[in-house]
LOMIBA-49372 format. One record per residue (C-alpha): residue number from 1; x, y negated, z. Coordinates in nm, 3 decimals, decimal comma. Each point is the difference from the previous one (the first is absolute). Layout:
N
+-----+---------+---------+---------+
: num :      c1 :      c2 :      c3 :
+-----+---------+---------+---------+
: NUM :       X :       Y :       Z :
...
+-----+---------+---------+---------+
//
This chain:
414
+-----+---------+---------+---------+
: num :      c1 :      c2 :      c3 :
+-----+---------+---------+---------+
:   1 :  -6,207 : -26,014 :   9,966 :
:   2 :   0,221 :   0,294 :   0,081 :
:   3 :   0,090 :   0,093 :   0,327 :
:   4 :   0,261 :  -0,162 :   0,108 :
:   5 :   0,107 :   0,195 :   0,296 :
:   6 :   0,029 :   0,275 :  -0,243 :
:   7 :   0,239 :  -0,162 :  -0,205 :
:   8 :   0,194 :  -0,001 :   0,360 :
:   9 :  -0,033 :   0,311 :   0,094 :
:  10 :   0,094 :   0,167 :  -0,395 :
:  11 :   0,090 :  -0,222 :  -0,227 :
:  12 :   0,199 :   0,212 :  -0,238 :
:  13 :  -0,356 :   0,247 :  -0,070 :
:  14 :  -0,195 :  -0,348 :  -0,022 :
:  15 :   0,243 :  -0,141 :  -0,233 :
:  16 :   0,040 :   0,290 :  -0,243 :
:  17 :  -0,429 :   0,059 :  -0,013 :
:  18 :  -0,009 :  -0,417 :  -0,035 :
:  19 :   0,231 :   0,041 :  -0,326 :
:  20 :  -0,200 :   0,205 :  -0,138 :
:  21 :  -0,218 :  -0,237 :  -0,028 :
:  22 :   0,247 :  -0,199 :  -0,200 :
:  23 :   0,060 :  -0,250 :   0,320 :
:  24 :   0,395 :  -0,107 :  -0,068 :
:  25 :   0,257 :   0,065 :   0,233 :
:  26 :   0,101 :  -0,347 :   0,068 :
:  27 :  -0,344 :  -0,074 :   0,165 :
:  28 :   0,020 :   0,300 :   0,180 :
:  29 :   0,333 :  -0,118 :   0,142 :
:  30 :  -0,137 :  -0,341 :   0,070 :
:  31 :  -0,241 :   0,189 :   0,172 :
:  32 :   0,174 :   0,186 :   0,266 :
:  33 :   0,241 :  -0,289 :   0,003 :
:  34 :  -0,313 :  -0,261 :   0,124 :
:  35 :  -0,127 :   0,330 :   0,214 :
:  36 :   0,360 :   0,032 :   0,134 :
:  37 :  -0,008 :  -0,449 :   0,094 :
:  38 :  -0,358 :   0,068 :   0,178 :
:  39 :   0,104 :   0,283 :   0,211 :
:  40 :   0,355 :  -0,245 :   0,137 :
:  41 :  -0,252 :  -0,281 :   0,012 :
:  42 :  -0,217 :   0,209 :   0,232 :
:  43 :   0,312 :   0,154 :   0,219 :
:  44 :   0,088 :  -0,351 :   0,054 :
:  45 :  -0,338 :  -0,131 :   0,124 :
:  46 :  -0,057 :   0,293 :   0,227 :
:  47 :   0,336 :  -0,048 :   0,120 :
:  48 :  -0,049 :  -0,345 :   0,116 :
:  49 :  -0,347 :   0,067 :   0,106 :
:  50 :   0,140 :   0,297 :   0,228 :
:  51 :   0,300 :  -0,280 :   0,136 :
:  52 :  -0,301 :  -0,240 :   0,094 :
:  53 :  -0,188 :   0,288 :   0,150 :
:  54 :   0,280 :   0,040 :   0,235 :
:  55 :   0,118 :  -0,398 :   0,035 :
:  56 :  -0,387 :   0,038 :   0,187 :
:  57 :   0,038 :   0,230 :   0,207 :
:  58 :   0,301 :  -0,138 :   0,138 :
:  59 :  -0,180 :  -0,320 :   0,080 :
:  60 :  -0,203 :   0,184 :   0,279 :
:  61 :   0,358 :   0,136 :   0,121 :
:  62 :   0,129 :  -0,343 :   0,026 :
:  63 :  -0,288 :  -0,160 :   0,144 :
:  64 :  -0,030 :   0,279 :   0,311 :
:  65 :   0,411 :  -0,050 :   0,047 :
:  66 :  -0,023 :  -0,363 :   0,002 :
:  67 :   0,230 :  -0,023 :  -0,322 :
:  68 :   0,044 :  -0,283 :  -0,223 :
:  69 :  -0,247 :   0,034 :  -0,278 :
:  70 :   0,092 :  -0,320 :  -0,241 :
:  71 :   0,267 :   0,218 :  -0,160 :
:  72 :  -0,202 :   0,311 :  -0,074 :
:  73 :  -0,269 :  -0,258 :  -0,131 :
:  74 :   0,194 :  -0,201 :  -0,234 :
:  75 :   0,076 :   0,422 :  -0,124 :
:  76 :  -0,351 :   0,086 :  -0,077 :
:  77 :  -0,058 :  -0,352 :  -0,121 :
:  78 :   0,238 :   0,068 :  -0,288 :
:  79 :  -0,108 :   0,349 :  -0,018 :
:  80 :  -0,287 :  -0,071 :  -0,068 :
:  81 :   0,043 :  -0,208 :  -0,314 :
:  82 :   0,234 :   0,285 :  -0,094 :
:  83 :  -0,348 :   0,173 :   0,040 :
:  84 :  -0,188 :  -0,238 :  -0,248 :
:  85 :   0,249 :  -0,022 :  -0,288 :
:  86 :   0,076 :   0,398 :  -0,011 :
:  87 :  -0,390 :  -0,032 :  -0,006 :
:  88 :   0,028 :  -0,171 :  -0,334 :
:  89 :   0,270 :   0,176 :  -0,135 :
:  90 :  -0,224 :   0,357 :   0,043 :
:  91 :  -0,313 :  -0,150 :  -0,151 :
:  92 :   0,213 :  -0,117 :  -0,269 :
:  93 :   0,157 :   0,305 :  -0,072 :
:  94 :  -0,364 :   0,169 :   0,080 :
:  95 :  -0,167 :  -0,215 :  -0,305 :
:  96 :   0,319 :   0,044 :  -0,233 :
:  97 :  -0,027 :   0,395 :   0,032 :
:  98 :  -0,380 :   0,006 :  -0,078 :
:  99 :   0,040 :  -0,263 :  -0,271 :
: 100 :   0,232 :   0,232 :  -0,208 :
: 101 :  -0,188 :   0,293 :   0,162 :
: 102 :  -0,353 :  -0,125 :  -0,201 :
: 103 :   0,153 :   0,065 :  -0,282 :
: 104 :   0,125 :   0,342 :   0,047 :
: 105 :  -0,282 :   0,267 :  -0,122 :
: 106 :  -0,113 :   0,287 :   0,179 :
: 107 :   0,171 :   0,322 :   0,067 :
: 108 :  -0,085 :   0,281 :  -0,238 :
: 109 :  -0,091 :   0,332 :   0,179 :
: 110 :   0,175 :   0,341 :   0,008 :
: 111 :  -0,254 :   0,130 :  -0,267 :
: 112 :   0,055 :  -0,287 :  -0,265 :
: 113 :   0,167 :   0,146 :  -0,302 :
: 114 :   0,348 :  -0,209 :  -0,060 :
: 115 :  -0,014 :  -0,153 :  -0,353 :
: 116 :   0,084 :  -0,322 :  -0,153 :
: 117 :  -0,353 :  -0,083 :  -0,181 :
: 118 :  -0,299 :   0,119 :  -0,131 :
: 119 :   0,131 :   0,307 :  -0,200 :
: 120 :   0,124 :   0,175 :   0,315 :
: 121 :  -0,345 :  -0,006 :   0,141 :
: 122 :  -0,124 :   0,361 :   0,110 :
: 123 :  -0,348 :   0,123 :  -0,165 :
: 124 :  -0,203 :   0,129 :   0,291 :
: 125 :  -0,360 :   0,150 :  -0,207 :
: 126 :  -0,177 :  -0,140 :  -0,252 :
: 127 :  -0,386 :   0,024 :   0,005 :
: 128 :  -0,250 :   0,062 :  -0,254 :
: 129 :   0,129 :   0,121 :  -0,398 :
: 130 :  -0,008 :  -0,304 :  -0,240 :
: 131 :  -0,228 :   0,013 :  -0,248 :
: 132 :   0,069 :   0,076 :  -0,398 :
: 133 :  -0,060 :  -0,210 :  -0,256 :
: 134 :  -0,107 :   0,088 :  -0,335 :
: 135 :   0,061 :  -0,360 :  -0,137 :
: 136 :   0,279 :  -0,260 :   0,139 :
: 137 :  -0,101 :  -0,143 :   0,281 :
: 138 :   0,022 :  -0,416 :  -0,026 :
: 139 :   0,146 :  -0,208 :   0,325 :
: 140 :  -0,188 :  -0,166 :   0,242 :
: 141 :   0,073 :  -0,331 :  -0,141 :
: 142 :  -0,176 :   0,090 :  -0,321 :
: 143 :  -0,260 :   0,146 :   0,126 :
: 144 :  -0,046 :  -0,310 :   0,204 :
: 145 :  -0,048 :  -0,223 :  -0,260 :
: 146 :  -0,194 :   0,245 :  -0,193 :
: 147 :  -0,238 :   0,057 :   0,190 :
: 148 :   0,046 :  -0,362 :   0,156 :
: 149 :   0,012 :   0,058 :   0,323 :
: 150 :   0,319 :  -0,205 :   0,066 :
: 151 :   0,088 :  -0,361 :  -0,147 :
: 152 :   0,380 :  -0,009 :   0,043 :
: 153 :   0,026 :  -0,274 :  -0,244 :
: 154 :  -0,218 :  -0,258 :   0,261 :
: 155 :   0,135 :   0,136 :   0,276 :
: 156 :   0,324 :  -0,174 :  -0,139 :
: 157 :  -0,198 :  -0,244 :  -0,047 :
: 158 :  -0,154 :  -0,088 :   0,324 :
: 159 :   0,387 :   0,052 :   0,183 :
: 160 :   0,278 :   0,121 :  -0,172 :
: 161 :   0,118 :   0,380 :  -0,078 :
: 162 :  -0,076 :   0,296 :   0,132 :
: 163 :  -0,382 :  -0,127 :   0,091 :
: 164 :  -0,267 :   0,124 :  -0,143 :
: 165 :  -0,430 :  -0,008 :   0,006 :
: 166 :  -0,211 :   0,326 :   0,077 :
: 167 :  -0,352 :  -0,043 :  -0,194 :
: 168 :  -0,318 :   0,179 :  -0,024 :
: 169 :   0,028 :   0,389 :   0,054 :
: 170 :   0,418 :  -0,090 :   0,068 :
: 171 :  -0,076 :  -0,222 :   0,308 :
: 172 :  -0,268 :   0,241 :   0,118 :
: 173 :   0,206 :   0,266 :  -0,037 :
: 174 :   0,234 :  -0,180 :   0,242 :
: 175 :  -0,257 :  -0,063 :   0,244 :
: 176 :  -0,140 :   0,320 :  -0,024 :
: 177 :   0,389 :   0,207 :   0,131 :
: 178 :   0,037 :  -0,296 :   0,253 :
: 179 :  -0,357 :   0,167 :   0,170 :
: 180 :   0,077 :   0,349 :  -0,071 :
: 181 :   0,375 :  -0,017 :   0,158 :
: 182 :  -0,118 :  -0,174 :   0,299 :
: 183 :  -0,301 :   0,213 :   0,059 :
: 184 :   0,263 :   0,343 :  -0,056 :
: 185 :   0,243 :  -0,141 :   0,276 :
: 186 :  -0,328 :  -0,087 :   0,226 :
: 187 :  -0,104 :   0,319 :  -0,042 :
: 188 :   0,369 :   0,115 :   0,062 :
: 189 :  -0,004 :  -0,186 :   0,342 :
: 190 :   0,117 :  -0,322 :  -0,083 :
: 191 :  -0,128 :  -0,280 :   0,113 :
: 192 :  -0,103 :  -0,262 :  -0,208 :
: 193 :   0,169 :  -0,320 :   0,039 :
: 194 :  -0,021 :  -0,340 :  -0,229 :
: 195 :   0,311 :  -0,215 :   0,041 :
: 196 :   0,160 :  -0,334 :  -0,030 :
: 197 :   0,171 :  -0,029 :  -0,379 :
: 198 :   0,229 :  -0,264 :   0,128 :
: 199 :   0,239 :   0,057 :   0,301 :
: 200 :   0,281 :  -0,182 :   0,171 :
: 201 :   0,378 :   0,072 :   0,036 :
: 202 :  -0,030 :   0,208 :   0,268 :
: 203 :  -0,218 :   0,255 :  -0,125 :
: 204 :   0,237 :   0,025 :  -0,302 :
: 205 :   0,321 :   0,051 :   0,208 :
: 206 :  -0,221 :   0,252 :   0,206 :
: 207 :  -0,055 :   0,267 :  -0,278 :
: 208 :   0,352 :  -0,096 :  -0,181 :
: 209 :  -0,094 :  -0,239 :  -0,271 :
: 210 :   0,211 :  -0,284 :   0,099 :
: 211 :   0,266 :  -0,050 :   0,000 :
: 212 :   0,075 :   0,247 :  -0,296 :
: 213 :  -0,257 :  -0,020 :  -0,202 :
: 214 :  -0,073 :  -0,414 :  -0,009 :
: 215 :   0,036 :   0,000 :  -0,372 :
: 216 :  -0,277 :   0,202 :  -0,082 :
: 217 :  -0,281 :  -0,157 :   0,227 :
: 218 :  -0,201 :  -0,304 :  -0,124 :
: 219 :   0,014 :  -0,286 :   0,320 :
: 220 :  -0,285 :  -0,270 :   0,060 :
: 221 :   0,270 :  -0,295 :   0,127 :
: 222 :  -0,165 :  -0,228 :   0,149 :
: 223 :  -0,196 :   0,207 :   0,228 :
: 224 :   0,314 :   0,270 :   0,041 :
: 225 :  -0,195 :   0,317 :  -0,122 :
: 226 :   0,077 :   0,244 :  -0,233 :
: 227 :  -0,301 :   0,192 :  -0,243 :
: 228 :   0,020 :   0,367 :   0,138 :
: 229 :   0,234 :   0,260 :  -0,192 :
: 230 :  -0,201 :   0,258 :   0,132 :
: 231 :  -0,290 :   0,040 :   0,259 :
: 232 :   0,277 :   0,199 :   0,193 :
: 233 :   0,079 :  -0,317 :   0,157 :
: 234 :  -0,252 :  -0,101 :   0,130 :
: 235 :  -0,161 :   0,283 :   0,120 :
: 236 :   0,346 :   0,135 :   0,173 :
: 237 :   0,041 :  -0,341 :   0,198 :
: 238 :  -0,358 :   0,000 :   0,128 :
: 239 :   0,164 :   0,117 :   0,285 :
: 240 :   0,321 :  -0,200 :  -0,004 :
: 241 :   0,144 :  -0,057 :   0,353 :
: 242 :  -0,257 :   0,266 :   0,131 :
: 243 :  -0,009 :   0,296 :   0,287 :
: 244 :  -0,241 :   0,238 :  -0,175 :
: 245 :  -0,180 :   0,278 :   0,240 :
: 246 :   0,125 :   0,357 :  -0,048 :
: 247 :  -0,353 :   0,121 :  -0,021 :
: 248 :  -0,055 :  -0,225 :  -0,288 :
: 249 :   0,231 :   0,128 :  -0,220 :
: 250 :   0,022 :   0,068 :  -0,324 :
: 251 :  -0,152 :  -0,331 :  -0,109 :
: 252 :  -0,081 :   0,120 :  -0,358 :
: 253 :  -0,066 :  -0,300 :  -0,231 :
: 254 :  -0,147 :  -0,045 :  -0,363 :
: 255 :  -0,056 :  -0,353 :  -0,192 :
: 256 :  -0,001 :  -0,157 :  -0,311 :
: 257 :   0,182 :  -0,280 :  -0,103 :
: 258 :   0,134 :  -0,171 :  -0,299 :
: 259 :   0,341 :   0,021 :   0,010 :
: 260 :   0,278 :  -0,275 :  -0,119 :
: 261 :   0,326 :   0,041 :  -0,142 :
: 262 :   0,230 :  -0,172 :  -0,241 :
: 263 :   0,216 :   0,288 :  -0,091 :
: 264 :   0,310 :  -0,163 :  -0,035 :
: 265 :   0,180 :   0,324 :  -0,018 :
: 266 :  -0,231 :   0,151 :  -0,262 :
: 267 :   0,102 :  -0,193 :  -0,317 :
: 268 :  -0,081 :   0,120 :  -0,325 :
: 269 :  -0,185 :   0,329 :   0,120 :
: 270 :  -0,352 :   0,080 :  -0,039 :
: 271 :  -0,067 :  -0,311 :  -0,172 :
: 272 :  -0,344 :   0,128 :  -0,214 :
: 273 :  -0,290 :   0,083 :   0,189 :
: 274 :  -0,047 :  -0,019 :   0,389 :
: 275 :   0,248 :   0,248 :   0,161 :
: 276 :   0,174 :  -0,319 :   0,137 :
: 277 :  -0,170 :  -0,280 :   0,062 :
: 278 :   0,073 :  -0,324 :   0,243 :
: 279 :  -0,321 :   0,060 :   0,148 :
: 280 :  -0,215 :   0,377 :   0,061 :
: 281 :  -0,245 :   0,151 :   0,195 :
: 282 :   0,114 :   0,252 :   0,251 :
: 283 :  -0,176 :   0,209 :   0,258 :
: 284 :   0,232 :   0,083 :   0,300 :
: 285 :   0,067 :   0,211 :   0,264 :
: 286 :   0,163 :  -0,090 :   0,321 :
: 287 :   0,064 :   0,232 :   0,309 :
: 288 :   0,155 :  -0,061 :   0,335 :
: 289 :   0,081 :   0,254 :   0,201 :
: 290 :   0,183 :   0,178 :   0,260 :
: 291 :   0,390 :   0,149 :  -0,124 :
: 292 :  -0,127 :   0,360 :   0,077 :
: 293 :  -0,351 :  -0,023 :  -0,237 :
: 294 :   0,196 :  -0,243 :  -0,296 :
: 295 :   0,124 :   0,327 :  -0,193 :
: 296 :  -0,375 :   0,173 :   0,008 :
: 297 :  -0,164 :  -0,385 :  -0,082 :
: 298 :   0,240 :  -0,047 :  -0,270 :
: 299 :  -0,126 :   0,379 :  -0,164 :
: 300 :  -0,373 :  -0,147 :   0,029 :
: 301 :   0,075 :  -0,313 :  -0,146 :
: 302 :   0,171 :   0,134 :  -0,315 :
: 303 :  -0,266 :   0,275 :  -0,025 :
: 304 :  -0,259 :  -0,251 :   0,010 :
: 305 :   0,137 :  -0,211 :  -0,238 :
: 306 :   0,057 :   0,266 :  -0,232 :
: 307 :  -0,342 :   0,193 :   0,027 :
: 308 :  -0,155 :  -0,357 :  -0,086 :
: 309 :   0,185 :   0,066 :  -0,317 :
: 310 :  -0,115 :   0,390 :  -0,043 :
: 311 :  -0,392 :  -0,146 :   0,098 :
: 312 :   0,056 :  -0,219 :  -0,347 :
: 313 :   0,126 :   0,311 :  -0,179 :
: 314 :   0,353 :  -0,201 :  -0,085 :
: 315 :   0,329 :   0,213 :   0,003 :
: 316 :   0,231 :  -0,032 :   0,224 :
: 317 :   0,343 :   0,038 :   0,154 :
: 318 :   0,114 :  -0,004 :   0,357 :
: 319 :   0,398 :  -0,083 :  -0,001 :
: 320 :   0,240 :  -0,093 :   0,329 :
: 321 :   0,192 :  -0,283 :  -0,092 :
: 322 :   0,387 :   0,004 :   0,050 :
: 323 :   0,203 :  -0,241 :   0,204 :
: 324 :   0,071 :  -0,215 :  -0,307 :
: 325 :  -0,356 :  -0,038 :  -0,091 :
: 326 :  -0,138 :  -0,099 :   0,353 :
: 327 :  -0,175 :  -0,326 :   0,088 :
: 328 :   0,159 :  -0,234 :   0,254 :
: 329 :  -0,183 :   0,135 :   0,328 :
: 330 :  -0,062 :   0,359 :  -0,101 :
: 331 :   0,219 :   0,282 :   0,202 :
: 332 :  -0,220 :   0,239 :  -0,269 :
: 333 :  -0,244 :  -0,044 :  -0,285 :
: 334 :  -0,180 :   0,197 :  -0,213 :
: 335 :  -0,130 :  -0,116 :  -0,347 :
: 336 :  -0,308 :   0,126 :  -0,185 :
: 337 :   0,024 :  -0,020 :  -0,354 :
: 338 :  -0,327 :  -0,035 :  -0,219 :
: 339 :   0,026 :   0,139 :  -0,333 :
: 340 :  -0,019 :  -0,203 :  -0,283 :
: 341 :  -0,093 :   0,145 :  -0,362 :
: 342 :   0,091 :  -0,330 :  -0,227 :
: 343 :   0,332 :  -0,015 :   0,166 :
: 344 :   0,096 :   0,386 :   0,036 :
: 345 :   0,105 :  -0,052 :   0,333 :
: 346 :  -0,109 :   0,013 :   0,376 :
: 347 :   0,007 :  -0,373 :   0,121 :
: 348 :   0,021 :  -0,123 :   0,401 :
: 349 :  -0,392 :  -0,030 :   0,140 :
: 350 :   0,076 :  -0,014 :   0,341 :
: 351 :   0,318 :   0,004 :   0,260 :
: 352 :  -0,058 :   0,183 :   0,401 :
: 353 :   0,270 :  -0,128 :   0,218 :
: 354 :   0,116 :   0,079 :   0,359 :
: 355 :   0,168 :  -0,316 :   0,128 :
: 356 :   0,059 :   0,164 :   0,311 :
: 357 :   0,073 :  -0,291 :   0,296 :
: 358 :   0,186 :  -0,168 :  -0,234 :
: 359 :  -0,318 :  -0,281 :  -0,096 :
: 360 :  -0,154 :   0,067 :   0,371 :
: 361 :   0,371 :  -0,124 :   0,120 :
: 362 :  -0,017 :  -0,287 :  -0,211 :
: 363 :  -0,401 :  -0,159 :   0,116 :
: 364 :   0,028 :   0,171 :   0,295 :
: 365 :  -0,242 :   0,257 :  -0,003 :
: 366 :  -0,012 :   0,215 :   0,327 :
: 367 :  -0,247 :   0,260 :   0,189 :
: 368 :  -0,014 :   0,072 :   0,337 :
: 369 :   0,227 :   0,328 :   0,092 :
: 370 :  -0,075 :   0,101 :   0,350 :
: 371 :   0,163 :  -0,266 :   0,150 :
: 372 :   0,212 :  -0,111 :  -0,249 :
: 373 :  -0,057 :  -0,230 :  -0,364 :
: 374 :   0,133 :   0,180 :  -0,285 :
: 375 :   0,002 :  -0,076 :  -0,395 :
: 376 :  -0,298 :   0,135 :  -0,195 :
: 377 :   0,053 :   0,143 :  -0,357 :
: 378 :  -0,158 :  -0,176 :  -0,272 :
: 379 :  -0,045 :   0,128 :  -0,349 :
: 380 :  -0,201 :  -0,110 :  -0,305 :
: 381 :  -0,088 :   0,101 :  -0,346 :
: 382 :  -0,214 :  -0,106 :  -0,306 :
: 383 :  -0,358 :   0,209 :  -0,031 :
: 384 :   0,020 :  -0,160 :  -0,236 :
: 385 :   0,129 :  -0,268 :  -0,282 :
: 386 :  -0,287 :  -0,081 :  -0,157 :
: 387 :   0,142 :  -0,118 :  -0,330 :
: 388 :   0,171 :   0,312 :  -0,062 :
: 389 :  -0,249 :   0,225 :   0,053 :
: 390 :  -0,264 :  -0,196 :  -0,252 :
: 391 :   0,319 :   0,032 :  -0,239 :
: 392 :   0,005 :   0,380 :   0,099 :
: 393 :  -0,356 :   0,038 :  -0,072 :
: 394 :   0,028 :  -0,159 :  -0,329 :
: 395 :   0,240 :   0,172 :  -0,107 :
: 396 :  -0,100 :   0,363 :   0,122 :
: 397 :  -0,356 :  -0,049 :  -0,094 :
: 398 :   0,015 :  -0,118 :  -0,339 :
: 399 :  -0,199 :   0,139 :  -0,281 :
: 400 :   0,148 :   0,006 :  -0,349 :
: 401 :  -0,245 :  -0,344 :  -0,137 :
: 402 :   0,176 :  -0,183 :   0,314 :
: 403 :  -0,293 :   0,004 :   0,246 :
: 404 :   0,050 :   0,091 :   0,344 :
: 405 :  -0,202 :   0,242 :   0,237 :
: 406 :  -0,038 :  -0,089 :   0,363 :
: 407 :   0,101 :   0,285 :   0,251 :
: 408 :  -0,266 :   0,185 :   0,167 :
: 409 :   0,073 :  -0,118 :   0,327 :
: 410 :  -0,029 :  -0,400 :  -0,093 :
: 411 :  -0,310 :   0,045 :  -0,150 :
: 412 :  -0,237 :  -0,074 :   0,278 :
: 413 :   0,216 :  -0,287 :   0,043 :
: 414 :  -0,026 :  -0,171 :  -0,347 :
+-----+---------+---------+---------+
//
């Protein structure tokens, strides 16, 4: 959630950054207009909590003069449930500012490029020179079934689209990236951690899912759990309403999980093949951190995730994602880009983002400061989506009868 006592304090700077973002300006204004109805609603209880404050004191005064007292009694007696209903009214006002508040995204920083989409995003580096064909190089999705590695057609089968079955050297393959992305981050410094795949409301609202993003996540209803979109959540909210040690930070996380999503917004695109499926495999990274370390952790975590990709000899682009383009709960993301022969193109592997406080505002994530409690940082990032970087492979190590070499640095592992 964004600060809200920075909306206060600059709300003009806050709302241009937030339209960037492509937030309209009639939530904005319903914004500072509920900020605006907390802040009276505040004035008025401290007001009346200040007049009862000195309707006590006065009782002492009375009492030592020999005064009358019934009168100043029946005063705080109806101050008082003045007390109790400007009570209500703030808490009201309190849980109709954070209501709308959930559903305003994060603040972009400084550095973020200002675009509308995709095709204003800014090309850091790109890593590694593609290799050249002397024949056309097939997609994934043929090479798939070629080589039958994938069954797309049972996959449909055994749920509906966008499923599919890994076999033989296909779902070894699989197994083999999920072992040699975990051990990289291990060796990294990330911790290994293995994960719930099904979490509760909270944890959803606590790294920005909910409310936005309802439509896109499958929900068990009867025991009110949702399948996870991405191990993000869970491994962010392991330390939901927590006071984390300042010694102990960075916590630097890595864990597989498959991953669920229904991709309500993604209609019609990538429909062949398994660039976007309902459910993946994804190895993540999650950090929390102190503000002062987030920019150096977010630099290791996007140079981890992309020398993963530079260990499997797959080329590579590192680009910063404009304001148009970024997620939900990102202040700043970068992309890396794996590049794919069959398509001509370099496709999205893996997305590093700094939420900044905004995520540790929302669960409640805090380490001790001295003597104060202040907001970690929390970013995360893929290292990486598994599917897509068997469909990289494919595709970059093709041979011209349709086989398929396995990178050097897999090979122990298959």
């Amino acid at each position: 959630m964004i600060d809200l006592k920075l909306l206060q304090k600059d709300f003009d700077t806050v709302k241009e950054k937030l339209e960037t973002k492509g937030v309209s300006q009639e939530i904005l204004s319903e914004l500072k207009k509920r900020y605006e109805e907390l802040k009276k609603a505040k004035s008025e209880y401290e007001s009346l909590q200040a007049l009862q404050n000195s309707l006590s004191k006065q009782f002492g005064i009375y009492k030592k003069e020999g005064k009358d007292i019934n009168e100043l009694k029946q005063k705080v007696d109806e101050n008082k449930k003045k007390i109790a209903k400007a009570l209500e009214n703030q808490r009201e006002k309190q849980e109709a500012l954070e209501n709308l508040a959930m559903g305003i995204p994060n603040i972009p920083d400084d550095d973020v490029p200002v675009g509308e989409d995709e095709n204003d995003n800014v090309e850091i580096k790109k890593v590694l020179t593609p290799r050249e064909f002397d024949f056309k190089p097939k997609e994934h999705w043929e090479l798939a079934e070629q080589n039958g590695w994938i069954d797309f057609a049972r996959g449909v089968k055994l749920a509906h689209s966008r499923f599919s079955v890994a076999y033989d050297m296909g779902a070894r393959l699989e197994r083999a990236l999920i072992n040699f992305m975990l051990d990289f981050n291990r060796k990294r410094g990330y911790t290994e951690v293995s994960v719930p795949q099904l979490v509760n409301e909270r944890a959803l609202y606590g790294t920005g899912q909910l409310p936005k993003f309802k439509d896109d996540l499958y929900r068990v209803e009867n025991d009110d759990l949702y399948l996870i979109p991405t191990a993000e959540v869970p491994l962010t909210n392991l330390f939901q309403d927590e006071i984390l040690k300042a010694e102990d930070l960075p916590v630097k996380m890595t864990g597989y999980t498959a991953c669920f999503r229904k991709e309500a917004g993604a209609a019609g695109r990538d429909t062949r093949g398994i660039i976007r499926q309902h459910q993946f495999h994804k190895v993540e990274l999650v950090c929390i951190t102190k503000p002062e370390e987030s920019d150096a952790v977010f630099e290791d975590m996007i140079k981890t995730a992309s020398d993963i990709l530079t260990a499997l000899e797959l080329p590579h682009r590192l680009v910063t994602l404009c304001t148009g383009d970024l997620g939900f709960s990102a202040a700043k993301t970068v992309d890396i880009e794996v590049w794919l022969p069959g398509q001509n193109c370099y496709r999205e592997i893996s997305s590093v983002s700094n939420t900044r406080d905004f995520q540790a505002r929302r669960a409640k994530i805090r380490y001790k400061n001295g003597k104060k409690n202040e907001l970690v940082h929390t970013l995360n990032g893929s290292a990486l989506a598994v599917g897509r970087t068997m469909v990289a492979i494919m595709e970059n190590f093709q041979q011209e009868d349709g086989s398929i070499t396995i990178p050097k640095a897999l090979q122990p592992y298959m």
